[in-house]
C-alpha positions, 0 to 999 in steps of 0.5 A: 529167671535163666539167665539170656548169656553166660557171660558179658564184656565190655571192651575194644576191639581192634584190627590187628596186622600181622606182618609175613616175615620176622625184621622191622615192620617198615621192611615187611612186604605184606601183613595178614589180617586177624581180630584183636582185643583182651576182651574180645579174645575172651569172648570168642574163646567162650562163645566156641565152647558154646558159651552164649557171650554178649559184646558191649563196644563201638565200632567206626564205620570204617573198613576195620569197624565191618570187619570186626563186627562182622567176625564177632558175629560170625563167632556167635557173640550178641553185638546187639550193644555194640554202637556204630559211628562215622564220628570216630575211626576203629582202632588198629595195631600192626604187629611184626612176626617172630619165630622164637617166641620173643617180644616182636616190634608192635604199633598200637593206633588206637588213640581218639579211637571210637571204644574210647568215647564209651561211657555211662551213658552206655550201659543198659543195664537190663542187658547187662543183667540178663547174664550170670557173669561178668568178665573185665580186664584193665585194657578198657578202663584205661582207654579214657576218662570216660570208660573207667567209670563205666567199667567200675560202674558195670562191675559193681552192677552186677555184684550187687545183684549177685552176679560174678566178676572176673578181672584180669588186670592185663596192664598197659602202662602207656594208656596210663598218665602215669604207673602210679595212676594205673596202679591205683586205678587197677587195684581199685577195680580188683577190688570190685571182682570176685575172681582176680587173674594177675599175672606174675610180673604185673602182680609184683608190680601192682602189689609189691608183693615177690611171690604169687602167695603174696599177690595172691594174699593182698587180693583176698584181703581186699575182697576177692573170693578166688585168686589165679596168679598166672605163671606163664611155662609153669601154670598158676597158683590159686587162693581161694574160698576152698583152699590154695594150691599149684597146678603145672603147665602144659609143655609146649615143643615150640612158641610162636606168640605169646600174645593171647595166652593170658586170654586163653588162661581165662577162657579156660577159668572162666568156662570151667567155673560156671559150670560148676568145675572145681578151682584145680580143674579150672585152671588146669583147663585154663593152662591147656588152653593158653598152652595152646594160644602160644603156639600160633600166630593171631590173638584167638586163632588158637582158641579151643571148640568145645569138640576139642576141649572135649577131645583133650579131657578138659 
């Protein structure tokens, strides 16, 4: 039977504000609007290669939650799973701008948000299972009590049906009662994954591992059938099934935001993967393309059609 997508994920997605000009945000006069969301990043990223991707979330029926709805539509992304509630607000995050690349003063506004009270009872697995891939990451199960067990219940869906599961565990400690917590819980979902996405900083910290062939060892030991450990300007290691290696970065003349990129890496993975890629290419795809993410402002605004992807040999 084909498979009606390639690719689904479960995730929040949030209204992002991005402030005009670089200082504290209290002192900026006015903010752009733009779409943000470790999952929702990928998802649009995949749909402009062409890629038919579904997006399982809950929106408010506020402003924001119209809004995001109607940009991930227009993206191409099936919403048909994503639910609609007056009970609960759609979450938001106000960044500040930075010139250099640097860390800018950020604000997340998402507790008690609508995506937070997702749960079993979300999951249509008929939907889930029309897709040939899986795509998770660490931002989701760490949204609440309820939206861990669905994502390890997805996850493990669609491995016992033979399909394949990325993971990138893309922490964010404060969302977590404690690191230890995180941890454990982040571990415990690579370890349902086929291909895991650490990058270099947060695999040392969930693995005590200091190298990327370290990290890389302890996901493979625990199940993984391909690891890319992310290194940010100097590309990635891979571990997998047909051997290891090292593919290098894309030099970049000015970063704007990093914000995204790791996204942008899985993009380029992902995509090149399932159509049938080898691993060097995939990640050589996969560093193009979070090269390219760093270089704008906004989460996804410098995600890749397929023209260009194709128009710069990826």
């Amino acid at each position: 039977m084909t498979n009606a997508m390639d690719v689904v994920t479960f995730g929040e997605a949030m209204m992002l504000l991005v402030a005009d000009r670089p200082g504290a945000l209290e002192d900026a006069a006015s903010f752009h609007k733009y779409t943000a969301g470790a999952e929702t990043n990928v998802a649009i990223g995949l749909a402009r290669l062409g890629l038919k991707v579904g997006w399982a979330s809950r929106l408010g029926t506020d402003m924001m939650g119209r809004y995001l709805l109607r940009e991930m539509s227009a993206e191409g992304i099936d919403c048909s799973h994503v639910a609609l509630t007056d009970a609960q607000a759609t979450g938001f995050m106000i960044k500040g701008r930075v010139l250099d690349g640097g860390d800018p003063p950020v604000e997340y506004h998402r507790k008690g948000s609508a995506a937070s009270h997702m749960g079993l009872d979300d999951l249509d697995t008929d939907w889930l299972l029309s897709a040939r891939h899986l795509h998770a990451t660490g931002v989701f199960p760490a949204l609440s009590a309820t939206t861990l067990p669905l994502a390890r219940l997805s996850m493990d869906v669609m491995r016992a049906a033979g399909r394949s599961v990325s993971f990138d565990p893309n922490l964010r400690p404060t969302l977590w009662a404690t690191p230890e917590t995180m941890v454990a819980a982040i571990n415990d979902l690579a370890a349902r994954a086929d291909w895991v996405l650490p990058g270099l900083e947060e695999g040392r910290l969930l693995t005590g591992e200091n190298t990327a062939e370290g990290i890389a060892r302890f996901y493979r030991e625990r199940g993984a059938r391909l690891v890319l450990v992310k290194l940010g300007s100097q590309g990635a290691y891979f571990d997998g099934e047909h051997g290891s290696g090292r593919v290098p970065g894309f030099p970049v003349d000015k970063v704007v935001d990093t914000v995204g990129a790791g996204d942008g890496f899985a993009v380029g993975v992902i995509s090149a993967l399932l159509a049938g890629c080898d691993v060097p290419a995939a990640v050589r795809r996969g560093a193009w393309i979070g090269a390219r993410a760093v270089q704008v402002l906004g989460d996804s605004e410098g995600l890749p059609t397929r023209a260009e992807l194709e128009a710069a040999g990826m």
